[in-house]
Steps between C-alpha positions, in 0.01 A plus 500: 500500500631834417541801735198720543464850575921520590439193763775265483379152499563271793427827689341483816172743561253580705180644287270717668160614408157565568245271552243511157631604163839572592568177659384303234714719225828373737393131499464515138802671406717336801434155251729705211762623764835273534466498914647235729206296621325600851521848457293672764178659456392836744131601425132535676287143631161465375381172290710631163838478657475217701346248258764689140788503753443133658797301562749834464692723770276804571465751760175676611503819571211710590279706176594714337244717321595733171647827596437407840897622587448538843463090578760443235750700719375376836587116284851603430658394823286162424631471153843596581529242791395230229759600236787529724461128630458390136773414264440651149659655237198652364159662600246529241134635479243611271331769817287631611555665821748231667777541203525872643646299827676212411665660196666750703588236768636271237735793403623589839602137529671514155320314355342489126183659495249442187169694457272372225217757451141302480370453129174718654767788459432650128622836462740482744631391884252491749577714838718224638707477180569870525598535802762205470713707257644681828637226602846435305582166370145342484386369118206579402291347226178542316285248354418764148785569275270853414617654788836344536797751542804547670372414813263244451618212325279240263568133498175340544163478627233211612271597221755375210372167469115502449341504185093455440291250289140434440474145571310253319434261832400841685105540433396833676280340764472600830407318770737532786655905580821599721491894598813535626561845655884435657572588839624892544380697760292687610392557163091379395413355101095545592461594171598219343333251795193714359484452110603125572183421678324686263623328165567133609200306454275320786653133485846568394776409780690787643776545731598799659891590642432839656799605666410838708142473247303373829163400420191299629252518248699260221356180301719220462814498707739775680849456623705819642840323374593191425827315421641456170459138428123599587535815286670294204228215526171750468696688211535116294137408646313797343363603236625844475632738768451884575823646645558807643842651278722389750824387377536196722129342417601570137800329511350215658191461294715535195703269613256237496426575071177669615353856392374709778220804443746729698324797666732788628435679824481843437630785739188706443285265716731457788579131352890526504771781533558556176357426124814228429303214475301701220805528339564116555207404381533721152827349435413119552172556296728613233644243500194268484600338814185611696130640439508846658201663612391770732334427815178642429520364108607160564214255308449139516560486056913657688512139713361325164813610325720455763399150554569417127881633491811311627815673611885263413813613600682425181529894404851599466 
C-alpha cells in the first residue's frame, strides 16, 4: 500500500474524530492508509462507535458538540493525558471540534499531525480547518481538488468510488421504509418525520432512527440509535431508505449498492448549523448516487426511483 496524505506506512497513529459523519469518513479512509495494525481510536460512545469500532483500541472521551470550544478545551487535559501514554508516530483526523485538541497536542509531542477536511466541506475549510493553519507543521487536506491550494492539499476523497445504475432486478416497489435521521444534537428533522407520514401509504412497513427527532405519535417502528450491524441490516432489508444528507448515513447506505432519497437539513428551520448537507446532497445527486429532495417536496414517485437504482463501487 502506498503512503497517503505524507503518512509513512508502517506508521503508528492514533485517529481521532467525532462521533457521526466524521467518524465514519476516518474508518473509511483509515482502510487506504499504510498504518501499523492496532492503531488507537479517541472519539465519543453512543451505539455508532462502539458497534464500527468493535474489536479496536479506543478511548471515550466525553461530547463534543460543533463549535462547542469551551468542552473541547476543558477535554484537552483528557486528550493530552491519552496521547502522551500512547506510542505513535502520527495523529490523524477528519474534525470536527476534537481535531482542534488533539492536533495541537499531537504537535507539542512532536508528533505528525494530519487534518483531512470532511467531504461536507465544498467551498472551503470548515471553522476547525481554519483555525488549524495557526498551528505550524500540521497537514491539512481537502477532500475537492476545486478549492485545493497551497495550503490545502488534494489526494483523495471517500466519494471516488461510487458510480449509479438503474438495475434490471430493482423493480420500484416499496414495501418496507428506513428514515434514518443520524444522531447530531440537539438538532430536530420534524419536517421530514412530517411529509414521511404523510406520503407513505397505510400498510407499508416503516422504521424510524430518530436521533434527537423524539417522537410518540409514529406507525411502524422507532429506535433513537442503533448499532451498525443493525443499521447495515435495515439498509439491505428495505426497500428504499430516506436519509437525512449526512455524510456518514450516506456513506453507509452507499456502501451497501443502495440509492437513498437524501433530504438535507436546512439552517433556516433550526434543523442543523449550517446548509452543508444541502450542499452534500446537490453534489451526490449529481452524481446520480442519491434521489434528493426537499423536506417538504419529498413524494412517494422520489422512493419509487430510488428503489429502482443500484449504487457499485467500480468508479475510478
Amino acid at each position: 500500500m502506498s503512503d497517503i496524505f505524507g503518512i509513512r506506512n508502517g506508521s503508528r497513529a492514533i485517529l481521532c474524530a467525532s462521533t457521526g459523519g466524521h467518524l465514519q469518513q476516518l474508518h473509511k479512509l483509515s482502510q487506504q492508509m499504510g498504518i501499523a495494525p492496532k492503531p488507537l481510536w479517541i472519539t465519543f460512545s453512543n451505539a455508532q462507535s462502539n458497534s464500527l469500532l468493535a474489536g479496536e483500541r479506543v478511548e471515550y472521551i466525553p461530547y463534543i458538540a460543533s463549535r462547542d470550544f469551551a468542552t473541547a478545551l476543558r477535554s484537552s487535559p483528557h486528550i493530552a493525558r491519552i496521547m502522551a501514554r500512547e506510542r505513535f508516530d502520527v495523529a490523524v483526523s477528519t474534525g470536527a471540534a476534537i481535531a482542534g485538541v488533539a492536533l495541537p497536542v499531537a504537535k507539542a509531542l512532536r508528533k505528525d499531525s494530519v487534518y483531512i477536511e470532511s467531504v461536507a466541506r465544498f467551498d472551503g475549510p470548515s471553522l476547525t480547518g481554519k483555525s488549524l493553519r495557526f498551528i505550524p507543521g500540521i497537514r491539512r487536506f481537502t477532500q475537492h481538488p476545486s478549492w485545493a491550494n497551497e495550503d490545502w492539499t488534494y489526494e483523495t476523497s471517500v466519494l471516488n468510488s461510487y458510480a449509479a445504475k438503474l438495475s434490471p432486478t430493482a423493480d420500484g416497489i416499496v414495501k418496507q421504509v428506513f428514515v434514518t435521521l443520524g444522531t447530531i444534537k440537539p438538532y430536530r428533522f420534524d419536517s421530514l418525520v412530517e411529509r414521511v407520514k404523510n406520503i407513505v401509504p397505510s400498510g407499508t412497513r416503516i422504521v424510524w432512527q430518530l436521533g434527537a427527532t423524539d417522537r410518540s405519535d409514529l406507525p411502524g417502528v422507532v429506535h433513537t440509535s442503533m448499532p451498525i450491524e443493525h443499521f447495515d441490516r435495515l439498509v439491505m432489508e428495505s426497500d428504499v431508505i430516506i436519509t437525512h444528507a449526512g455524510v456518514g448515513s450516506a456513506i453507509r447506505i452507499l456502501d451497501s449498492g443502495k440509492c437513498p432519497v437524501m433530504v438535507p437539513r436546512r439552517r433556516s428551520r433550526g434543523e442543523h448549523i449550517d446548509d452543508h448537507q444541502v450542499q452534500i446532497s446537490s453534489r451526490l445527486s449529481g452524481l446520480g448516487l442519491v434521489v434528493e429532495a426537499d423536506a417538504c417536496a419529498i413524494t412517494f414517485s422520489d422512493l419509487q426511483t430510488a428503489a429502482a437504482t443500484r449504487v457499485s463501487q467500480d468508479r475510478k
